[in-house]
C-alpha positions as CSV (number, residue, x, y, z in Angstrom):
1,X,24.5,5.2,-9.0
2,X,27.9,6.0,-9.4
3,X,30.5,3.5,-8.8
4,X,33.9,4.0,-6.7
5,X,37.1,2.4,-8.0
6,X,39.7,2.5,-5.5
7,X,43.5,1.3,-6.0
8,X,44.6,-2.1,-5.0
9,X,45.5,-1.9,-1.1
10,X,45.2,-5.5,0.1
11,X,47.9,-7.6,-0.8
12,X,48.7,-9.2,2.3
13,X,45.3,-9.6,3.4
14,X,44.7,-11.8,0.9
15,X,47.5,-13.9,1.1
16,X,46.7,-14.3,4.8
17,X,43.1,-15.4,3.5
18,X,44.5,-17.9,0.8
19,X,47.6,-19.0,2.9
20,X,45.0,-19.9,6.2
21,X,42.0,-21.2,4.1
22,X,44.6,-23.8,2.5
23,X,45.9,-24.9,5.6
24,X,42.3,-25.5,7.5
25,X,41.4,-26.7,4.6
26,X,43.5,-29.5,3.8
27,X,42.9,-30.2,7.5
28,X,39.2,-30.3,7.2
29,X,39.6,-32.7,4.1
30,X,40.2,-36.1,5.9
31,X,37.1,-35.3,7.9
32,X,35.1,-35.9,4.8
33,X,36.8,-39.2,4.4
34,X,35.9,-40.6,7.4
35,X,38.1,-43.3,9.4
36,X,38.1,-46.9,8.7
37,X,38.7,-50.7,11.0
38,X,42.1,-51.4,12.3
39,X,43.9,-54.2,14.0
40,X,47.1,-53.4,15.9
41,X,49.3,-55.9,16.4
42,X,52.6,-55.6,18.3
43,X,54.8,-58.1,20.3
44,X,54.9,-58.7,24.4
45,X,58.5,-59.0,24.4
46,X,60.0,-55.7,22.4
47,X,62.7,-57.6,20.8
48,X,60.6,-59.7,19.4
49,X,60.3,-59.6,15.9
50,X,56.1,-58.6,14.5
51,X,54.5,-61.4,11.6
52,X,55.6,-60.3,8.2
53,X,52.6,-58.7,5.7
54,X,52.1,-62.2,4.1
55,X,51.1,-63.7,7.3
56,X,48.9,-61.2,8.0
57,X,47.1,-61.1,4.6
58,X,46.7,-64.9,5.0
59,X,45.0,-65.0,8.3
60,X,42.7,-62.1,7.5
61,X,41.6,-64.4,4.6
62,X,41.0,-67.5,6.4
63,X,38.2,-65.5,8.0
64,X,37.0,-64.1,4.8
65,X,38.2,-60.5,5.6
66,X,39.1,-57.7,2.4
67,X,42.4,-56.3,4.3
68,X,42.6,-53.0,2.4
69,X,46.5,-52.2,3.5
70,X,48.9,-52.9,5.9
71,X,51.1,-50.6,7.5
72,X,54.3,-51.5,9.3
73,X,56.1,-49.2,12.0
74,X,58.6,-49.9,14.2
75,X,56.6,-51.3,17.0
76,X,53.6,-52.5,15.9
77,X,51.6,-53.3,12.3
78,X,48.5,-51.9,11.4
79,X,45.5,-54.0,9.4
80,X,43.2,-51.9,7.7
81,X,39.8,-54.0,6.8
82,X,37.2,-53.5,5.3
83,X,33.9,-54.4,7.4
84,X,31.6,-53.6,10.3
85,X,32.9,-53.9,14.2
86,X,31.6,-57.3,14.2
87,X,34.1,-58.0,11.6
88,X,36.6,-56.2,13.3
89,X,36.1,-57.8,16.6
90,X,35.8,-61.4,15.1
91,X,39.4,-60.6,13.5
92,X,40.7,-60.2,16.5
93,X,39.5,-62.7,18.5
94,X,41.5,-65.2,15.3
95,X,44.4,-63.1,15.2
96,X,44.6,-63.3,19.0
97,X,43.6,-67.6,19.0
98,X,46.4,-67.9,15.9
99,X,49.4,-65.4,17.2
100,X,49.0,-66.9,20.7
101,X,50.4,-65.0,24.5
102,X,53.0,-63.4,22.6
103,X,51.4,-60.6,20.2
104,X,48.7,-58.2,21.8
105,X,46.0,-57.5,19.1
106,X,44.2,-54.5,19.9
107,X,41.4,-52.6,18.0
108,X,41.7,-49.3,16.2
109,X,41.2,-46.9,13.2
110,X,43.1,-45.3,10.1
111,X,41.9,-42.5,8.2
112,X,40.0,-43.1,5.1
113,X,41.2,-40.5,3.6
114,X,44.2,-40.2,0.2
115,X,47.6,-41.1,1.2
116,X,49.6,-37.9,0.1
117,X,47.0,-36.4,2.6
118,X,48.3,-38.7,5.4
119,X,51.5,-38.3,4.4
120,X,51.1,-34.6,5.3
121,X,50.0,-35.4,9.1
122,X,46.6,-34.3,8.5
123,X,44.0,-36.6,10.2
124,X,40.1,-36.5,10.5
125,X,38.2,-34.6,13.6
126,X,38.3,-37.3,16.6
127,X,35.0,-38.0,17.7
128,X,33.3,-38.2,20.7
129,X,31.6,-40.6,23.1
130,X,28.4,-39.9,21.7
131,X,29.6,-40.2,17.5
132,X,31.8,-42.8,17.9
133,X,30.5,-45.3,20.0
134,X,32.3,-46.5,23.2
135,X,32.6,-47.0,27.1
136,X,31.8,-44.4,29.7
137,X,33.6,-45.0,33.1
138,X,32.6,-43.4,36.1
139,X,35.4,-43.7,38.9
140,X,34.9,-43.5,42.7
141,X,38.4,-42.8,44.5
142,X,37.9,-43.9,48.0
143,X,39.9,-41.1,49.8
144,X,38.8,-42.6,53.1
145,X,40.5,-45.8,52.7
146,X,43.3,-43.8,51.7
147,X,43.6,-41.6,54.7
148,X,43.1,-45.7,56.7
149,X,45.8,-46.6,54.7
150,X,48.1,-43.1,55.4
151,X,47.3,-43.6,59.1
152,X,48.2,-47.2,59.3
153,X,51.6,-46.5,57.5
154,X,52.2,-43.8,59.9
155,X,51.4,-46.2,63.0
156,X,54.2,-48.4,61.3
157,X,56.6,-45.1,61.7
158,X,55.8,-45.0,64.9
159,X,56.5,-48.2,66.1
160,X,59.7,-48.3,64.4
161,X,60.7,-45.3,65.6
162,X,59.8,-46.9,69.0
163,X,61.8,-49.9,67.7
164,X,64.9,-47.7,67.0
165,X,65.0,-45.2,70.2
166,X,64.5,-48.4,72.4
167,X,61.7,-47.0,74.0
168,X,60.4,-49.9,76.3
169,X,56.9,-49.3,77.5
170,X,55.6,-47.2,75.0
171,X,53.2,-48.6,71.9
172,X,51.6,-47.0,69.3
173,X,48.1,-48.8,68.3
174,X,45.2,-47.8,66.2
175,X,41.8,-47.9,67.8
176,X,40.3,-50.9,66.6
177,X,43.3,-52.9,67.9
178,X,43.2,-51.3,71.1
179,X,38.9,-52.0,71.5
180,X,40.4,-55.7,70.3
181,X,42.9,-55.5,73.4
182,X,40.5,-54.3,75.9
183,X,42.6,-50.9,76.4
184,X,39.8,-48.5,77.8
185,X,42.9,-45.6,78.0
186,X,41.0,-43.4,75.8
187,X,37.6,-41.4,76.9
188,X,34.5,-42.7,75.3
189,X,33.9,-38.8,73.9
190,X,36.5,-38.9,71.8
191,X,35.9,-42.2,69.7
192,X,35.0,-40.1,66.7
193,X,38.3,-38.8,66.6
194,X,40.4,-41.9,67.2
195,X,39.0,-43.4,64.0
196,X,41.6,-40.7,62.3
197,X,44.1,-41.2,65.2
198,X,46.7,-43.3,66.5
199,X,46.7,-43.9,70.3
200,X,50.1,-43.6,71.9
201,X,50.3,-45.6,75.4
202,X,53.5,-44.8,77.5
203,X,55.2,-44.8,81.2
204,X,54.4,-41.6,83.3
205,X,58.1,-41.0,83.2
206,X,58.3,-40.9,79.5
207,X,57.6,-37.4,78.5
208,X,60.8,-36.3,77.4
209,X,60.8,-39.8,75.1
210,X,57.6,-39.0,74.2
211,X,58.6,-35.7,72.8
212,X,61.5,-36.8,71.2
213,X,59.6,-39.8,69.6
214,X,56.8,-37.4,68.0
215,X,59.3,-34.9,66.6
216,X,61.2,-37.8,64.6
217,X,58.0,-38.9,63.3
218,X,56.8,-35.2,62.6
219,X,60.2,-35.2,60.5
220,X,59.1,-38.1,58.5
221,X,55.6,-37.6,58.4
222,X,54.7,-33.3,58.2
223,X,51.2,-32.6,59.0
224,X,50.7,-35.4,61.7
225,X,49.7,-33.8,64.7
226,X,50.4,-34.9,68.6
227,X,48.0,-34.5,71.7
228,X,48.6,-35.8,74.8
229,X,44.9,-36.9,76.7
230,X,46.0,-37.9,80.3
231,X,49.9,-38.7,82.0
232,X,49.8,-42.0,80.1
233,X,48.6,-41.9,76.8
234,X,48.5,-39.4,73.5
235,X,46.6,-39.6,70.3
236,X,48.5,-38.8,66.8
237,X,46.7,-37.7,64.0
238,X,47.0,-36.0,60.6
239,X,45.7,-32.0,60.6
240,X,42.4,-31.2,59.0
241,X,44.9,-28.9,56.5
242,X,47.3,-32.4,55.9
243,X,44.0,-33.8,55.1
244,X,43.1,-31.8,52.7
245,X,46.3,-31.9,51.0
246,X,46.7,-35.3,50.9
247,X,43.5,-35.7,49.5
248,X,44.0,-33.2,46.8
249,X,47.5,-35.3,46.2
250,X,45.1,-38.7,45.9
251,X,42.8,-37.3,43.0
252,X,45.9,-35.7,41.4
253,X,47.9,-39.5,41.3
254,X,44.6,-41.0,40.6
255,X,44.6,-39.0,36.9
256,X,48.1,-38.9,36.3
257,X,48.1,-43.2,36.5
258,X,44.4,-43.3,34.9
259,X,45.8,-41.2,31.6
260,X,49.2,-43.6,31.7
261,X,47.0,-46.7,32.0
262,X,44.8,-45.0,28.8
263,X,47.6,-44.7,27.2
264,X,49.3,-48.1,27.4
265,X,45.4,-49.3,25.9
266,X,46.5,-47.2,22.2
267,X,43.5,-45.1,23.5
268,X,44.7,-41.2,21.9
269,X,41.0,-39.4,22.3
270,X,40.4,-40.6,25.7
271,X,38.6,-38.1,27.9
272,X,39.8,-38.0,31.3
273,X,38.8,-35.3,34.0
274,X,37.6,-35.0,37.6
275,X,34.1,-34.6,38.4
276,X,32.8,-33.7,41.5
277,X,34.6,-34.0,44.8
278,X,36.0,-37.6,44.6
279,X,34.6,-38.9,41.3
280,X,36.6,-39.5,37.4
281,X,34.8,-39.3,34.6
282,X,36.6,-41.0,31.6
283,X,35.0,-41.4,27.9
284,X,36.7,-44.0,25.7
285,X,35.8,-43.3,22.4
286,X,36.0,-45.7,19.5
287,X,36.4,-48.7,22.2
288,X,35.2,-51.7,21.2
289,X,36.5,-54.0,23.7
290,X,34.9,-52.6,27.1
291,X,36.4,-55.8,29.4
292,X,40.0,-55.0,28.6
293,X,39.5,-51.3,29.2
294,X,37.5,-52.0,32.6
295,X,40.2,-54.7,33.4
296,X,42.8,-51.9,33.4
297,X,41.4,-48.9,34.4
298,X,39.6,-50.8,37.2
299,X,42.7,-51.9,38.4
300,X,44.0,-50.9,42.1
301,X,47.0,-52.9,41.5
302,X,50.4,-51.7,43.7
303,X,53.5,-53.7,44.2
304,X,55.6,-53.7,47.2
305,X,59.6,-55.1,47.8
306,X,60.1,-56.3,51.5
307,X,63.1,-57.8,53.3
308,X,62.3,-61.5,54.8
309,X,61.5,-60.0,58.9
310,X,63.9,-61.7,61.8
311,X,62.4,-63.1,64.8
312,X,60.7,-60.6,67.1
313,X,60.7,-57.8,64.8
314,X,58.3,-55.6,66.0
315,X,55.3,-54.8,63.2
316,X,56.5,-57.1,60.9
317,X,53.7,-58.0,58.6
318,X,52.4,-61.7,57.7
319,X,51.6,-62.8,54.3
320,X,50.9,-66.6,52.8
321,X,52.3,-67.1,49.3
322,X,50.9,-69.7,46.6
323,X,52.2,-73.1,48.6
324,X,51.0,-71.9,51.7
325,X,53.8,-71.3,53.8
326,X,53.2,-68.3,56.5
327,X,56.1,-65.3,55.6
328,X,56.8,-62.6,58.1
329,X,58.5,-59.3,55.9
330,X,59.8,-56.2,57.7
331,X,57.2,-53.8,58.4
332,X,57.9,-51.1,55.9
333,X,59.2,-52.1,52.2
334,X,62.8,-51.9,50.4
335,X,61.1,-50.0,48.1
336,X,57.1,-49.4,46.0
337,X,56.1,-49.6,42.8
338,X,56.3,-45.3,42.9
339,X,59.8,-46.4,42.4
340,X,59.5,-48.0,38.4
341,X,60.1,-45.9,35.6
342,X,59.6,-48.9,33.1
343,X,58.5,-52.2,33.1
344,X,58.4,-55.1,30.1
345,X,57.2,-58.4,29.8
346,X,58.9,-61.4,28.5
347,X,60.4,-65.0,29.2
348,X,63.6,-66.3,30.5
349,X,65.4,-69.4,29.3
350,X,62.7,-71.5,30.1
351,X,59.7,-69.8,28.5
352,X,58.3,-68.7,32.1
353,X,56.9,-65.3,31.7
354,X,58.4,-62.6,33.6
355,X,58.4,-58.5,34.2
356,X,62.0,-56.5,32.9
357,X,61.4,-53.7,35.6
358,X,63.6,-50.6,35.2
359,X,64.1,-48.5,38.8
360,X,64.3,-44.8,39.3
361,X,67.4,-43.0,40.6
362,X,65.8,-43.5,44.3
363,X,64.2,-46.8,43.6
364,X,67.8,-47.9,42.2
365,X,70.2,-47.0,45.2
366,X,67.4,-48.8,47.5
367,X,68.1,-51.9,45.8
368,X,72.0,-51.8,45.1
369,X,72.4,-50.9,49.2
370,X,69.9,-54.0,49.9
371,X,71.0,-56.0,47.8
372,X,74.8,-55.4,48.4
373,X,74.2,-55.9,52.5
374,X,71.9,-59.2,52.1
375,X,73.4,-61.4,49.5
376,X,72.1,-65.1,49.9
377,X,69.4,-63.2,52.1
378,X,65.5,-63.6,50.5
379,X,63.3,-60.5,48.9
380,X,59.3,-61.3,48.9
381,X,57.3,-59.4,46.1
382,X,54.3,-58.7,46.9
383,X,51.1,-57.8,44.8
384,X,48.7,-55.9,46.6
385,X,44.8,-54.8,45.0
386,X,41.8,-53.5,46.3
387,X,38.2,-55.3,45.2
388,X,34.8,-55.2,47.0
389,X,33.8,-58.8,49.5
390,X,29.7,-59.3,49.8
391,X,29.1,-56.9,51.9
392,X,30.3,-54.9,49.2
393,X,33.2,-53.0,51.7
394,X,36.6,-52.6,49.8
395,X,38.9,-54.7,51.1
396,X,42.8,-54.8,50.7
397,X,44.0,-58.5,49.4
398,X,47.7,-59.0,49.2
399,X,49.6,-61.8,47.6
400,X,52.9,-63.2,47.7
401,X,54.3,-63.5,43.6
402,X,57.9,-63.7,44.1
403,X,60.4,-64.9,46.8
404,X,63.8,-64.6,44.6
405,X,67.3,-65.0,46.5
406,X,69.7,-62.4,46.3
407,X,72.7,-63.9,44.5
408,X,74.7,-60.7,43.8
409,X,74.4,-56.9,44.1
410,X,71.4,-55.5,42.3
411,X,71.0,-52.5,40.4
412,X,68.3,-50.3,39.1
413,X,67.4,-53.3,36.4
414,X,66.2,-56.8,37.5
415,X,63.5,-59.2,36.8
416,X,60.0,-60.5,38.8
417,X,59.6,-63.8,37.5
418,X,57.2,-67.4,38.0
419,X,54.3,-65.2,36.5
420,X,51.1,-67.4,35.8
421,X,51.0,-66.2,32.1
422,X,51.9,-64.1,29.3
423,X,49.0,-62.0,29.3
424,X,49.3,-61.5,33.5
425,X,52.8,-60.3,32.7
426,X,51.4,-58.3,30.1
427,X,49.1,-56.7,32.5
428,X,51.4,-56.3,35.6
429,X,53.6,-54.4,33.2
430,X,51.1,-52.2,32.1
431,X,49.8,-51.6,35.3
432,X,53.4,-51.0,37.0
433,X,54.6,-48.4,33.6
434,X,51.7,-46.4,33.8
435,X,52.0,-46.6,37.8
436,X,50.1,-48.0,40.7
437,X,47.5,-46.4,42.3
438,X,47.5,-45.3,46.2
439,X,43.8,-44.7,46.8
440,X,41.4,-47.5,46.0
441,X,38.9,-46.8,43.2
442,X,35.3,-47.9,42.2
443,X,33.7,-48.3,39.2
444,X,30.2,-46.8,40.0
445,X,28.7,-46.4,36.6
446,X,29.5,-48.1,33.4
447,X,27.4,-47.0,30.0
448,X,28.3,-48.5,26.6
449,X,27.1,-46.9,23.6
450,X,27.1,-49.1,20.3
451,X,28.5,-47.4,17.3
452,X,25.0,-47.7,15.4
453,X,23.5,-45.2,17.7
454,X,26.8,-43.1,17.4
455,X,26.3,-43.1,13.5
456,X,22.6,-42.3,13.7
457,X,23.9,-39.1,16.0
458,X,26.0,-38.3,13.5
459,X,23.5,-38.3,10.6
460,X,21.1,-36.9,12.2
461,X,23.6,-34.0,13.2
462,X,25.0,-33.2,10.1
463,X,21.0,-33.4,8.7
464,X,20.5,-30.4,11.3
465,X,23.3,-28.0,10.3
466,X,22.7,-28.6,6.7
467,X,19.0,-27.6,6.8
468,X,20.1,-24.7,9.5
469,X,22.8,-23.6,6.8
470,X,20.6,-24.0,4.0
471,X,17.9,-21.4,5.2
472,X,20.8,-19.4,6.1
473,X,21.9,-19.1,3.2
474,X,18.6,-18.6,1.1
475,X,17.6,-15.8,3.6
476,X,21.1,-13.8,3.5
477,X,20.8,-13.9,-0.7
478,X,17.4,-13.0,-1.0
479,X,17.5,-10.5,1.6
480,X,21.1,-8.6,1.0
481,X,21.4,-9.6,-2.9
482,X,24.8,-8.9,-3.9
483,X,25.7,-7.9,-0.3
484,X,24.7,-11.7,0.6
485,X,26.6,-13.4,-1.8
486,X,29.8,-12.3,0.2
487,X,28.0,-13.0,3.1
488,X,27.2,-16.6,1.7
489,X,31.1,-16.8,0.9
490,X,32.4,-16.1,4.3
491,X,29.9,-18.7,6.3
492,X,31.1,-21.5,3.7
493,X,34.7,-20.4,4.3
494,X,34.0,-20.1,8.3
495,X,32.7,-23.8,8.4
496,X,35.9,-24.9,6.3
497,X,38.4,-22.9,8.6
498,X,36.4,-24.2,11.7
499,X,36.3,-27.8,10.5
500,X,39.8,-27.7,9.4
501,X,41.1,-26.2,12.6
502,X,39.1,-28.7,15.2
503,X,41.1,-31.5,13.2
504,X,44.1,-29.3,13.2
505,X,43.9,-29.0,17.1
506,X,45.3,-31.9,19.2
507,X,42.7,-32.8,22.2
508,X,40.0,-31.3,20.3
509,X,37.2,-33.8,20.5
510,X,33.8,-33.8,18.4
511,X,30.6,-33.9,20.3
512,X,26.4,-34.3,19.6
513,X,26.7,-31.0,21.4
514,X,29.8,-29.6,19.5
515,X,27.3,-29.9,16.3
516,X,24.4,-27.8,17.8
517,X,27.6,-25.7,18.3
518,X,28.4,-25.8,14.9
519,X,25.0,-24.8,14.3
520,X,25.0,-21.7,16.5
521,X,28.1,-20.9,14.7
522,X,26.6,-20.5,11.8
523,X,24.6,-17.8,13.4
524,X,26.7,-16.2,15.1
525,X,28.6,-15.3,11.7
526,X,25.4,-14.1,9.8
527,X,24.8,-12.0,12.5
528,X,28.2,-10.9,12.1
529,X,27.3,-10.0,9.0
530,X,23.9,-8.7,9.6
531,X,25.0,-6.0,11.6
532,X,27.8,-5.0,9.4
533,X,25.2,-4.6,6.0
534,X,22.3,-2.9,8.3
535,X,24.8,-0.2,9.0
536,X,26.0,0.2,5.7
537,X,22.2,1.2,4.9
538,X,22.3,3.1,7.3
539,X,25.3,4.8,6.2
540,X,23.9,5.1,2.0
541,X,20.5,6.9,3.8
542,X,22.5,9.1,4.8
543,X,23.8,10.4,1.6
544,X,27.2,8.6,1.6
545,X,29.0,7.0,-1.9
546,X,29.1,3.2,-1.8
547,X,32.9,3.5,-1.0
548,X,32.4,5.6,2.2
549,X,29.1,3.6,3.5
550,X,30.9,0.4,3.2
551,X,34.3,1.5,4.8
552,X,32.3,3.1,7.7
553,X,29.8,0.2,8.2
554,X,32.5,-2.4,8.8
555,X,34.7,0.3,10.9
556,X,31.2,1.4,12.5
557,X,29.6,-2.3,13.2
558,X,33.4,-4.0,14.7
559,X,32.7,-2.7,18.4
560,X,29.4,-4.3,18.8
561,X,30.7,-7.2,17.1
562,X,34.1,-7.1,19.2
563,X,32.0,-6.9,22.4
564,X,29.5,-9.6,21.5
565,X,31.9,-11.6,20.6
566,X,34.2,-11.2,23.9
567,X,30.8,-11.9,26.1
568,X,30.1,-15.3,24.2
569,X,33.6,-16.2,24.2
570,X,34.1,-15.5,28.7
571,X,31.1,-18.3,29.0
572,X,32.3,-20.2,26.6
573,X,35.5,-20.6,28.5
574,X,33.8,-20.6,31.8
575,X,31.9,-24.2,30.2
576,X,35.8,-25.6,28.9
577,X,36.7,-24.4,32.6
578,X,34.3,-26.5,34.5
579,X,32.3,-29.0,32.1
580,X,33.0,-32.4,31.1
581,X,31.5,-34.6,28.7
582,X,28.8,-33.1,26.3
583,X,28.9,-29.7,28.1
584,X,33.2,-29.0,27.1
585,X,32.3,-30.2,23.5
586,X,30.0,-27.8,23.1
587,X,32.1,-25.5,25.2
588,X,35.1,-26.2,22.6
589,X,33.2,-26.0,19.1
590,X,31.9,-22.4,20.5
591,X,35.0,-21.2,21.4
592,X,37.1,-22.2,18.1
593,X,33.6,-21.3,16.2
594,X,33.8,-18.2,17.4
595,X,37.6,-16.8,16.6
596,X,37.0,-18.2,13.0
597,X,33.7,-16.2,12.6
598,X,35.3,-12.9,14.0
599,X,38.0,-13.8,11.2
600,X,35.7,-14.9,8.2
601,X,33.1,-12.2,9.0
602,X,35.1,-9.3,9.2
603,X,38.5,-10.1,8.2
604,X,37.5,-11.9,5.0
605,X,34.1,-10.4,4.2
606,X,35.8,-6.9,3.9
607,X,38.2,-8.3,1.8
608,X,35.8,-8.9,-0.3
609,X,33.9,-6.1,-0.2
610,X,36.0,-4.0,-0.7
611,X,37.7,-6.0,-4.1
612,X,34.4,-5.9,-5.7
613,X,32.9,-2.9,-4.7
614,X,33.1,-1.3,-8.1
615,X,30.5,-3.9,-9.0
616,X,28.4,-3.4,-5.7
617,X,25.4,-0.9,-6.1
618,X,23.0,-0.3,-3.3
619,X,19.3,0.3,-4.7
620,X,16.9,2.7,-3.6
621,X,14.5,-0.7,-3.2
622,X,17.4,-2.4,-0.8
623,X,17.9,1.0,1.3
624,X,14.2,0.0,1.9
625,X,14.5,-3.1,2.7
């Protein structure tokens, strides 16, 4: 047949080709590499200076461990070993016995791969839950203790709204302390409500109070609702919308501090996500050290400031600190824990551990006005955390850590000090940077996969898409000939640029089911390119030149491949919408699998095509076929 030669017209489309095929696939490089053990070492107290390389070395050796390099940054160094996670762990528990309450050792990875490619930035693909090994957390937040909680703070308003206006005769009580009382004020009908109500007891000739009392409190509190039941008495409670709100406003503060306290653990490929109504799911991949993560994430911890309460102070609350003695504090608090924007550990001049805490702008003027207006004048500190009794009902346990006299005005930096140890200062800094939580939290299932089974998963993944590519690749060459070794071309290139851009990606996480994605990838770019070669047939039966049935097949064939495409790619967003865990990696891999085949498979493979289309001839025997 006669052969077309056509002037060179793609300049730029190849240097797009060789420009984005070097980019993604330097990136895909390190993936190749694999990651190896770390140890990250970095001090309690900032200003505290980290153990010097020869230290290091000579610890590792004591326990027989190769240390392949160490890297030193600003905050913390980096031990790269050679070994197994049983070697890893049993290097930390010696770094940890040897460096003592002021280093925290904590596990982690380095990329295997050459330095000049680290240097670069370039990284291998993070792995998932089910590749890497690690913990799988499954969080409760109790949103009905928290509405308990909203409800008892707002009968504290009350009362002290009571307290302020001077309104004798009226009281404000929740239901179970007026059952306790023997006040039979409310109708037996409505008992179902007052569990999410406040009962308001006042004189008959109180209304106008009564009015003015529930409009301050709607001020302070929106969304609480007032309806008076007979001349004497009231009920307060939040609307069903408030509700709703609130709730939405629990789940939202219970991710926000769950992805802090993630982060404070070194943890950078941490899934974290809502599931369900009222439930978090949270993967922890690579973590090798499920107690400290549970520890943490488990942790209901909140931390409140309150003035010492004089005598008769209505709703002051009681609470017993370590030697016993009974404190009475002012029924609402200087200021929360909401209120830190930093805290540190460290020591003071005796070596007693203690928390640096930094204010907000808020949390700051609190103080300073406190402060400045009680000097010589206590402030308790008190640590409050929820944790399940044996009847297994959450119950609220408060304890007093710190009773510090005001010696001076106070600003928006001061200290919490008498800590029981390093590592609880450690932890109560942790807990109070990456913020406390208002809703109580459970963990109702806990799954640890070992990082043997993740390997296996990974063998036997990459063993699936290389016998899946292999056929592939077999069929499209004995089946399209010349036509299939472009085919061929593209696929490779489409697994490099897909590889290379999930590492490129940040929050881009590799799953068991991302690799069956990878594996429909594959065929979603042959058929790519099995609809573009069927139409050129098409096109040569019809009596066209090579040139023209090859322009016109990939022109022809792009709608139905466009619209295919766009089809796979809405569901594939509607899984990345709505999944979590295995069904968002997949969701991911498909989506990212399928804007690099749309690119290899028609972008590329035209490219190529059309550069060595003088050489392409179309038998009578392939028309056939």
């Amino acid at each position: 047949m006669r052969k077309t030669t056509s002037k060179p017209k793609y300049t730029w489309q190849i240097l797009v080709i060789i420009i984005t095929v070097i980019i993604l696939g330097l990136n895909a490089i390190p993936t190749f590499y694999g990651s190896n053990n770390a140890l990250l070492v970095s001090a309690v107290n900032p200003t505290q200076s980290l153990p010097n390389t020869q230290k290091l070395r000579e610890l590792m050796q004591q326990q027989q461990v190769n240390v392949e390099q160490i890297i030193h940054a600003e905050s913390e160094s980096k031990i790269v070993i050679e070994g197994n996670d049983e070697t890893l762990i049993q290097a930390q528990a010696h770094l940890k016995n040897t460096l003592g309450d002021d280093y925290h050792v904590r596990l982690g990875s380095q990329s295997a791969a050459p330095t000049w490619l680290q240097g670069m930035g370039m990284s291998p693909i993070k792995l998932g839950l089910d590749l890497s090994g690690g913990v799988l957390f499954v969080l409760e937040v109790d949103t009905d203790k928290a509405d308990q909680e909203r409800l008892n703070n707002a009968k504290d308003e009350a009362l002290q709204i009571i307290h302020d206006q001077t309104l004798r005769g009226m009281s404000a009580k929740l239901p179970s302390a007026d059952s306790a009382g023997g006040n039979s004020a409310t109708n037996s009908d409505t008992s179902a409500n007052n569990e999410s109500s406040i009962n308001l007891h006042f004189l008959s000739n109180q209304a106008s109070q009564v009015k003015a009392m529930v409009h301050e409190l709607q001020l302070r509190l929106p969304g609480i609702h007032y309806t008076q039941t007979d001349e004497r008495s009231g009920t307060l409670a939040f609307t069903d919308e408030s509700k709703t709100t609130f709730h939405h406003e629990i789940m939202a503060q219970a991710l926000t501090t769950l992805r802090g306290r993630i982060e404070e653990l070194g943890i950078t490929e941490a899934v974290t996500q809502r599931q369900g109504q009222n439930r978090i799911r949270i993967e922890l991949p690579g973590v090798k050290d499920p107690e400290q993560a549970k520890r943490i994430i488990g942790a209901t911890a909140s931390l409140d400031f309150y003035e010492m309460a004089p005598n008769g102070t209505v709703g002051a609350k009681a609470f017993t600190d370590e030697n016993g003695r009974r404190l009475r504090v002012a029924p609402k608090p200087i200021f929360t824990g909401s209120n830190i924007e930093n805290a540190t550990s460290g020591r003071d001049e005796m070596g007693i551990a203690l928390v640096n805490l930094a204010l907000d702008s808020i949390g700051g003027k609190k103080m300073s006005d406190f402060s400045r207006d009680n000097i010589g004048n206590p402030m308790v500190t008190v640590f409050s955390e929820y944790h399940k009794n044996n009847a297994d009902e959450m119950v609220k346990s408060s304890k007093v850590i710190s009773v510090a006299t005001i010696q001076s005005q106070l600003g928006n930096r001061f200290s919490i000090t008498n800590l029981d140890s390093p590592q609880a200062a450690s932890d109560l800094a942790l807990l109070l940077r990456a913020g406390s939580l208002d809703a109580p939290i459970t963990i109702v299932q806990q799954r640890t996969i070992q990082a043997s089974l993740g390997q296996e998963n990974v063998s036997n993944g990459i063993m699936a898409l290389a016998i899946g590519l292999g056929i592939t690749l077999v069929f499209m060459g004995l089946w399209y000939r010349k036509l299939g070794l472009i085919a061929n071309t593209s696929l490779l290139l489409n697994l490099i640029c897909l590889l290379g851009l999930m590492a490129l990606l940040p929050n881009v996480v590799l799953t068991l089911p991302g690799i069956a994605g990878l594996v429909l990838t594959v065929g979603m770019a042959v058929d790519t390119n099995v609809l573009i070669f069927e139409r050129i047939k098409e096109e040569r039966k019809r009596g066209r030149s090579n040139f023209l049935a090859i322009e016109t097949g990939y022109k022809e064939a792009f709608a139905t491949i466009l619209d295919a495409n766009v089809t796979t790619m809405i569901t594939a967003l509607i899984l990345l919408s709505i999944g979590y865990g295995p069904v968002k990696g997949f969701a991911i891999t498909l989506s990212l699998g399928i804007l690099t085949s749309m690119f290899t498979g028609v972008f590329v493979a035209h490219v190529l095509t059309s550069l060595v289309k003088p050489q392409i001839t179309i038998t009578q025997k392939e028309l056939k076929a």
